[in-house]
Structure formats: structure tokens, C-alpha cells
C-alpha positions in Angstrom: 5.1 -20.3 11.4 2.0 -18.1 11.7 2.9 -14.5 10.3 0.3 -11.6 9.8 -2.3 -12.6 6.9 -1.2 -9.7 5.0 2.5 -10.0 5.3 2.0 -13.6 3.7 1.1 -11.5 0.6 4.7 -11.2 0.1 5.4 -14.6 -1.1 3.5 -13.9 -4.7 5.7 -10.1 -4.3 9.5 -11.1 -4.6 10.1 -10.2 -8.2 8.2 -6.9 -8.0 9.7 -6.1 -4.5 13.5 -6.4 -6.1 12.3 -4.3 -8.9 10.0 -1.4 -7.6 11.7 -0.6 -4.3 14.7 1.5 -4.1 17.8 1.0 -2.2 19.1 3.2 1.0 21.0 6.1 0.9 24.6 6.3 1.7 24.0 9.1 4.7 21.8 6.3 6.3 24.2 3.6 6.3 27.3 5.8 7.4 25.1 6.9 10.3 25.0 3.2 11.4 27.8 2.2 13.8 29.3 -0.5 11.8 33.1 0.2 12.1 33.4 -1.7 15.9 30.2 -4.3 15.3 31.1 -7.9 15.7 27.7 -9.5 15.2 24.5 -7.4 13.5 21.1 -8.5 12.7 19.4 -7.1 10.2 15.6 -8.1 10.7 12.8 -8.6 8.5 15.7 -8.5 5.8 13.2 -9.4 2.9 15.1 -9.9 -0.1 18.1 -8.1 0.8 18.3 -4.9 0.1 19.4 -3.3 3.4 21.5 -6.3 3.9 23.5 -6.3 0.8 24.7 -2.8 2.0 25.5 -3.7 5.4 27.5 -6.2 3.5 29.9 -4.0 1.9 30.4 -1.5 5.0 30.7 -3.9 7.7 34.4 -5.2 8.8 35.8 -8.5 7.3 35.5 -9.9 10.9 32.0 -9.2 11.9 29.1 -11.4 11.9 25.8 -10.5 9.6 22.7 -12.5 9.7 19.6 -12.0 8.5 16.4 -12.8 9.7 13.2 -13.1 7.4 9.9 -14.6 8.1 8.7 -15.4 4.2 10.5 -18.1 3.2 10.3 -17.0 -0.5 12.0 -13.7 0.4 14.8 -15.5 2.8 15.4 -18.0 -0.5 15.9 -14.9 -2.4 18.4 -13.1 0.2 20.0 -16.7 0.9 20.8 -16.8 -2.8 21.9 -13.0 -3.7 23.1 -11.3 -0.9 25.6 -14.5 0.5 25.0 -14.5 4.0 23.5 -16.4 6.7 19.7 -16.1 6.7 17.5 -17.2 9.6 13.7 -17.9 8.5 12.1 -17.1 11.2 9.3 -14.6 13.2 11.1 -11.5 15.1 9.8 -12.7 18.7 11.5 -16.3 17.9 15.6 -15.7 17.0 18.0 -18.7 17.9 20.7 -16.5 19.1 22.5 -16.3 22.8 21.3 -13.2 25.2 23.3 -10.1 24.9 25.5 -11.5 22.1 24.0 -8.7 19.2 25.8 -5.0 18.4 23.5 -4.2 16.4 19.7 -4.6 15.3 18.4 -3.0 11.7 15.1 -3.0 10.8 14.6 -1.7 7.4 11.4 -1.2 6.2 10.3 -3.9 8.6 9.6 -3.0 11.7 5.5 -2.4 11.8 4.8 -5.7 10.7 6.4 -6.4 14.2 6.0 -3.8 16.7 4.4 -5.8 19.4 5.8 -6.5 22.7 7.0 -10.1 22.1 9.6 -8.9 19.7 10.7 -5.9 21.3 11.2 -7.8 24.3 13.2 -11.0 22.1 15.1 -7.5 20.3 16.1 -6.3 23.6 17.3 -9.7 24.9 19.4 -9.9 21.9 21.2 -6.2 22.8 23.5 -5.8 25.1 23.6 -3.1 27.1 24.8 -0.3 25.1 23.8 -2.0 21.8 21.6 0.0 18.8 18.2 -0.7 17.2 18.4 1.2 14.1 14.8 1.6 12.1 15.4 2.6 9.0 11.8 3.5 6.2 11.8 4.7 2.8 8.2 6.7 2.8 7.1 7.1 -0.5 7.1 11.4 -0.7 3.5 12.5 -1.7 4.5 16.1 -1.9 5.3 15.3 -5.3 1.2 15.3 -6.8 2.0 12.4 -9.1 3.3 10.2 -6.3 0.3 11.2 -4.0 -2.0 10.3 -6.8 0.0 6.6 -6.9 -0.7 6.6 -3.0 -4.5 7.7 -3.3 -5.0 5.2 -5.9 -4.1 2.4 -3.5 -5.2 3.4 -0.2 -8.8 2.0 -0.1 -6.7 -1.8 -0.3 -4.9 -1.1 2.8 -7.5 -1.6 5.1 -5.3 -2.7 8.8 -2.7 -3.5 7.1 0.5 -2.7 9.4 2.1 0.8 7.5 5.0 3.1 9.1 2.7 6.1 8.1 -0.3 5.1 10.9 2.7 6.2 13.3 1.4 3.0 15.7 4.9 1.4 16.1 6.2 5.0 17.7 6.1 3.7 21.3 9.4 2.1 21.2 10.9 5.5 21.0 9.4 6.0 24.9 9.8 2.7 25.9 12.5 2.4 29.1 14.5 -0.3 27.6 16.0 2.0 24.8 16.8 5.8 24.4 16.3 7.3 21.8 19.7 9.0 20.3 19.3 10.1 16.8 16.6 11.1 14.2 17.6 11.2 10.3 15.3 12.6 7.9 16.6 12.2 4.3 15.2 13.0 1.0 15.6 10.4 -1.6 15.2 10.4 -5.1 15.5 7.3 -7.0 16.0 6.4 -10.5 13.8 4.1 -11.5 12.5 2.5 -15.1 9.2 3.8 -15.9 8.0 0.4 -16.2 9.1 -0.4 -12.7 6.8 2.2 -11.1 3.8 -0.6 -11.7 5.7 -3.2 -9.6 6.7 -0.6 -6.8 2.7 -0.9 -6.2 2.4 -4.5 -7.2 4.8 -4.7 -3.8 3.1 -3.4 -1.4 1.5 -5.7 0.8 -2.1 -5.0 0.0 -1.8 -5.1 -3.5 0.6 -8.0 -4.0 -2.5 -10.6 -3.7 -5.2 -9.0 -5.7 -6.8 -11.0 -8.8 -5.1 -10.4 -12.0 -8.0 -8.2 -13.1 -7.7 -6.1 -10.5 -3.8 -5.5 -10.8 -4.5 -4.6 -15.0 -7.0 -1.9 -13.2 -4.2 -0.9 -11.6 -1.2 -0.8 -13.8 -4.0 1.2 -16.3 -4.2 3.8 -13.9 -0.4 4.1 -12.6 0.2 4.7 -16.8 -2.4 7.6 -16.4 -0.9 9.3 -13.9 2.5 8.9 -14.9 1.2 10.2 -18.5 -0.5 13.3 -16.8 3.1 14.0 -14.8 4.4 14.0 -18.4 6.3 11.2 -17.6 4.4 8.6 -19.9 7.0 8.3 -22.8 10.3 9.0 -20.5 12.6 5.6 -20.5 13.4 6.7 -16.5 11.8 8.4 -13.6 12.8 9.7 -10.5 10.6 8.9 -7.8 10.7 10.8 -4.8 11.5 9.4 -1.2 12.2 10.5 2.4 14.3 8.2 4.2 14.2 8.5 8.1 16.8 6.4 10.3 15.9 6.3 14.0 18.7 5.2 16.0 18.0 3.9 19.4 20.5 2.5 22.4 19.9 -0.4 24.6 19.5 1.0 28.2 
């Protein structure tokens, strides 16, 4: 299957991506209407970590399967999180018309915000049904964090990113309406040494030569060492979480 050049970065990413990203918080998932689901995709499911929570909050009864593009990533879900995994592109799911309660998107949706799988999203729906988009954002009103972003941002080049704001036009599209808008702060504990592969997981980074990564982690342990955080065993580092819940019209 043909998936963006970039996104295929992820295949050399799956250790780092387990280790530098944080989970969701709890608020998120409890705004997710779970309790009545019978069947929920979680899409773009990478190695799990939105789907390991939908695990323990969904009923006994309902039907979770994930869908994930890199096969690397869907080995690593298939193995960890213990449910069905599809690998496969957004715009291509094997499942019947209108059969899908619910659609998550966690940290996903970007890399797919075109009309081929908006269109496959919506045929999965049923009337009624929620798309929920869920992104941790990375919160550069802490300085050391926007350094960590700064430091980074000459790789990204096109890369897909939530932050360009280019996937917004689904919340105006006429085949959903727009119902909810969660903004979240969330701090997450983290070991030091796992700030480094929180930036060796982004997409843009994740393929760089080896030299260019030691450039890299250098300057993460400078910043982090300027925050006086360079000897501290932990960190907390910041995120806003935003949940954007959406109903099939």
C-alpha cells in the first residue's frame, strides 16, 4: 500500500514512539460515548496507545478494531493491546456501510484529511454515529518545550502536522456537525531520558542519519540542562489535549 513518504518514517520510530509519547487523559476518554457502542474504530491506531484505553472503558460486548497503515506499528498494537488490527490506508477499510458507532482518530487524523477517507469514514457511520479527533500538541508556552519545537521545525518541511490547522474543514463539512470542543491541559511524567525519543518520534525526525539524530539528542540535553532539568531522574512535559467530537448527519 502507498502511504505518504513521510508517514513511512514511522517504521524505523516504534520503539521511540511507545517511549516519548504520552498517553490520553481520562477527561478525553469519558467524553467519548462508549457506554452504548457496539462496534468502534479507532483509526490510524499506531502502536496503541489510544486503543489500549478504549480497551478498558468500552463494554465487554462491543467490538474494537483498529486500523493502522505501518505494518510495524499494527505488529506492535496486534501484539500489546490484544485486539483486532486491520493494516490498512483510512480510504480502504473492509467493513459493511453503516455498521460503525464510533470513529477515533488519535493523533492521526492529518496524515489523512483528504476526501477519500472522509468519505470511506462517513460510509462507515451511521447516521447519528461520532468521529472523535482526539491530539496531544506539544505546549510551547513552557520556553523549554518551545525551544524542543524550534529545534525541530526546519525538518518538517510539508510534512502533515495538526498545528498547520489544514485538516479543520471537516468541522464545516455537511456530512458531520460539529458537537463538542475539549481543550485539556496535560502534563505528563516522563523520564528525562525519554524526552530525546519524544523527538526521535516525530515523523520528520525518525529517518534522519545517525549523525544527525546525536546533533540532536546534544541539543535536547542543552535545553533540558538550561530548564534546570539536566540532572532531574523525571520531567513533566507539558501538553494540551483537544477532543473534537463530531456527529454523522
Amino acid at each position: 500500500m502507498t502511504l505518504n513518504p513521510t508517514a513511512e518514517n514511522y517504521r524505523v520510530a516504534v520503539a521511540a514512539y511507545e517511549a516519548g509519547r504520552p498517553s490520553y487523559p481520562a477527561e478525553i476518554v469519558a467524553a467519548l460515548p462508549l457506554a452504548a457502542a457496539r462496534c468502534v474504530v479507532d483509526l490510524g491506531a499506531g502502536t496503541g496507545k489510544f486503543t489500549r484505553l478504549l480497551l478498558q472503558h468500552l463494554p465487554a460486548t462491543a467490538h474494537l478494531v483498529a486500523v493502522e497503515p505501518v505494518a510495524e506499528m499494527s505488529a506492535r498494537l496486534a501484539r500489546e493491546a490484544g485486539v483486532e488490527v486491520i493494516n490498512a490506508r483510512a480510504d480502504a477499510i473492509n467493513l459493511e456501510t453503516g455498521s460503525v458507532d464510533l470513529v477515533t482518530c488519535a493523533q492521526a487524523f492529518h496524515w489523512f484529511d483528504n476526501e477519500a477517507s472522509v468519505a470511506e469514514i462517513a460510509r462507515l457511520l451511521h447516521p447519528g454515529g461520532t468521529l472523535a479527533l482526539v491530539w496531544n500538541n506539544r505546549d510551547d508556552r513552557t520556553p523549554w518545550v518551545e525551544a524542543l519545537s524550534v529545534m525541530i521545525e526546519g525538518y518538517a518541511g510539508d510534512t502533515p502536522r495538526q498545528r498547520t490547522g489544514r485538516w479543520r474543514w471537516i468541522l464545516k463539512d455537511p456530512r458531520f456537525v460539529l458537537e463538542r470542543e475539549i481543550v485539556q491541559d496535560h502534563p505528563h511524567r516522563m523520564r528525562r531520558q525519554d524526552v530525546f525519543e519524544r523527538i526521535a518520534s516525530t515523523s520528520y525526525v525518525a529517518n534522519l542519519p545517525d549523525a544527525e539524530k546525536a546533533i540532536l539528542r546534544d541539543k535536547t540535553g542543552s535545553i533540558l540542562r538550561e530548564a534546570g532539568l539536566g540532572d532531574a531522574d523525571e520531567v513533566v512535559f507539558p501538553y494540551v489535549t483537544q477532543l473534537f467530537l463530531l456527529k454523522r448527519a
